[in-house]
N, C-alpha and C positions, 0 to 999 in steps of 0.2 A: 504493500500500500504506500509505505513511503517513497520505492522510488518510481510509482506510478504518477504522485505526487511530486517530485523531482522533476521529472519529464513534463508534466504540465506546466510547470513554475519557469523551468528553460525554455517551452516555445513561450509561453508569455512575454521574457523577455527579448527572448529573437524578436518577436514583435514588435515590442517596442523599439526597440535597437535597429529595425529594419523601416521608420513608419518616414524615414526619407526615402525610401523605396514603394513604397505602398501608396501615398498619396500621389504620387506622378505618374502611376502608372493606373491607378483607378480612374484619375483624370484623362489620361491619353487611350483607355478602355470603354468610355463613356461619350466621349468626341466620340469615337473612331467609330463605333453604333451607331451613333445618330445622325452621323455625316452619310455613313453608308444607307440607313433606311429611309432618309431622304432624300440623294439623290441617283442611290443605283439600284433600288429595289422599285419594279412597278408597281406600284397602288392598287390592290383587286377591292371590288365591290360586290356587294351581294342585293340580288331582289328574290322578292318571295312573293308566288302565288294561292291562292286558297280554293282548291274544290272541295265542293259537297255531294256527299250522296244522297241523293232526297228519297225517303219511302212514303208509300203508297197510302192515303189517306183515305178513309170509309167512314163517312159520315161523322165527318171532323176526328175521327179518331184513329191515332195511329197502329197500324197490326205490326204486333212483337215481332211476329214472324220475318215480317217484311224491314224489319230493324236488324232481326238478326241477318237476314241473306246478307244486307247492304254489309253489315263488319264484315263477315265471311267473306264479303268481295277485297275486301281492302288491300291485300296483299296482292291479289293479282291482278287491279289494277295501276298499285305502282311498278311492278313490273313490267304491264303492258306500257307507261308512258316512259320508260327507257327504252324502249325495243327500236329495232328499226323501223317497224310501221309508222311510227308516231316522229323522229327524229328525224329521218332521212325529208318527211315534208315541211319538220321545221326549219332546216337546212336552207330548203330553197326560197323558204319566206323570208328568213334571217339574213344575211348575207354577211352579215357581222356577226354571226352568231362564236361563241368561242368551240374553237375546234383541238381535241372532240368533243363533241356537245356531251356525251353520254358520262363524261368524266369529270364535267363542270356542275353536274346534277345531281340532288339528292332529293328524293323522296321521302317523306315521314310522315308520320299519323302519331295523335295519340290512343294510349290504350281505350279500348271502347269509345272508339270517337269516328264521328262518318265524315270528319273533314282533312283533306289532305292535304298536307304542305307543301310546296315546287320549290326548292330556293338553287338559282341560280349564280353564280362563281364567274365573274368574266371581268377582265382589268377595263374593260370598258362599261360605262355605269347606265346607259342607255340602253349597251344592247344587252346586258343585266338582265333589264328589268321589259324590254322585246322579245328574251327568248323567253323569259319565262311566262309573258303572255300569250304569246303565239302555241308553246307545250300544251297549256290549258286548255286553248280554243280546241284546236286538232284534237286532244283528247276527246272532249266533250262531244265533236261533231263525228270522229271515229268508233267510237263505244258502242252507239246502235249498231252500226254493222258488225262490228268484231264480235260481239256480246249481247245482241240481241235485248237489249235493254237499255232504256233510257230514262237513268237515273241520274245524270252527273248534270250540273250548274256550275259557273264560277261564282265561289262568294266572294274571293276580293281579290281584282287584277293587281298586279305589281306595280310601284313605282319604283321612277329613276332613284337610287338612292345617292345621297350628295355625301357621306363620308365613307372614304374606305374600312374596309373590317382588316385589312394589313399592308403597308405591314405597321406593328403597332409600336409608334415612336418613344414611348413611355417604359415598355416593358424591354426593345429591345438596347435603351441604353440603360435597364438596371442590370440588365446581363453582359452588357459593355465592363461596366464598372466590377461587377462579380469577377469576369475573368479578369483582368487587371489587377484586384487585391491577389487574386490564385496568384499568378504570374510574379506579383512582387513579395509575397507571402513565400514562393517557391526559391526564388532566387536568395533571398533572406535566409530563409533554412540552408540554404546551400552553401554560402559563405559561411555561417554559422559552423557548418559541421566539415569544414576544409580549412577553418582557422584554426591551427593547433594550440595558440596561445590562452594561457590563462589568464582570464578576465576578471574574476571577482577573486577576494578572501575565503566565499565559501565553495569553490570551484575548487579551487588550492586544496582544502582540506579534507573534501571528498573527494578528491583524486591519490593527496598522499596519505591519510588516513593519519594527518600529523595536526596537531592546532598549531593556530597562527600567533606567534608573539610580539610579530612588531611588521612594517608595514614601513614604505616608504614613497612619502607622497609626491603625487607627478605636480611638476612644476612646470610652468606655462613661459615659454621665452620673454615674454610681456614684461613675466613678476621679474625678473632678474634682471633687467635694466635697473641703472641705478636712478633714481630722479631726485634733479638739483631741489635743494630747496629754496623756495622763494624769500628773496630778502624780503623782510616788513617793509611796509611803507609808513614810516615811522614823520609824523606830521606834527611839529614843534614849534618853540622858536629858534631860529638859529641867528647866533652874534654877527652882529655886522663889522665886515672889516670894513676899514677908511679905506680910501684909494690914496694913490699918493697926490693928487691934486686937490682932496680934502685935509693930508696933514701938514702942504705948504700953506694954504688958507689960513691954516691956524696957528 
């Protein structure tokens, strides 16, 4: 335990001993982030569409049954609006669309929920929120034939969104800065354990297993100049001598 307690008390003070290393380099790990995610990482944006599956209503009242088929479709309707059916005509409508489309898309539902999500992935924020309209449409107006069934609506087309979702300027220079203390943290340890010299009194004494009796202190080239001392300015009266054209006068 103690010298588990030793070894944490020595990186401590690497640490400190190293925090002119550390602080220039968290700084220059922090720049170097956020210079790079501003100007050499593209900016992606996301839009999101919403379908619904509507069931069949009888006399204002909804059939369970007809609640439950629409979940049970759920799953293979987002697989039908990844497929080629459904992509390859959004392609031609798109023309900006991001390529490949099927890699920029994701589909989601929640549990026991008739409403599907679309969100579309594209560094351009327009066609964003185009492809993920155009998925919709196509869906919706493909489903009858594919499936024999027309139960799909759009509940809410996509807009252009105006901030990117990455890259994210905040987070990628707290990981600038992280690696930067690593790096100076590293280098610090490194010096540390290739400097053979003994550093403190109690280094000394755990190494020779000897106590310390007397010590001699480092002296600064500064101290060892000698400095004149300042004569007083010693402010009196002082006697007047005559001149000699004052003691022929007289």
């Amino acid at each position: 335990m103690n010298d588990q307690t030793t070894i944490v008390g020595d990186l401590v003070e690497v640490l400190k001993k190293s925090k002119w290393l550390l602080v220039p380099f968290m700084l220059i790990g922090g720049f170097a982030a956020y210079y790079l995610s501003a100007n050499f990482i593209e900016p992606t944006y996301e839009a999101s569409t919403q379908v619904l599956l509507v069931t069949k209503q009888e006399d204002d009242r909804v059939d369970s049954s007809e609640v439950l088929s629409s979940l049970s479709l759920v799953n293979t309707y987002r697989v039908i609006m990844k497929s080629p059916a459904i992509l390859s005509e959004v392609r031609e409508r798109v023309p900006n669309a991001p390529d490949p489309i099927a890699d920029a898309i994701t589909v989601e539902s929640e549990e026991d929920s008739q409403v599907i999500n679309v969100v579309v992935t594209h560094t351009d924020a327009a066609g964003a929120a185009e492809t993920a309209n155009v998925i919709s449409e196509v869906f919706a107006a493909e489903i009858p034939d594919l499936m024999n069934i027309d139960n799909v609506r759009i509940l809410s087309p996509a807009e252009v969104p105006t901030d990117p979702v990455s890259p994210n300027l905040l987070m990628n220079t707290a990981i600038g800065i992280f690696v930067g203390l690593f790096f100076g943290a590293f280098i610090g340890l490194m010096r540390y354990l290739f400097d053979k010299r003994i550093q403190t009194e109690q280094e000394a004494e755990r190494l020779l297993d000897l106590p310390v009796i007397g010590s001699v202190p480092v002296i600064e080239r500064r101290d060892m100049k000698v400095k004149k001392p300042k004569l007083p300015n010693v402010k009196g009266d002082i006697p007047h001598v005559p001149s000699k054209k004052e003691r022929q006068s007289s």
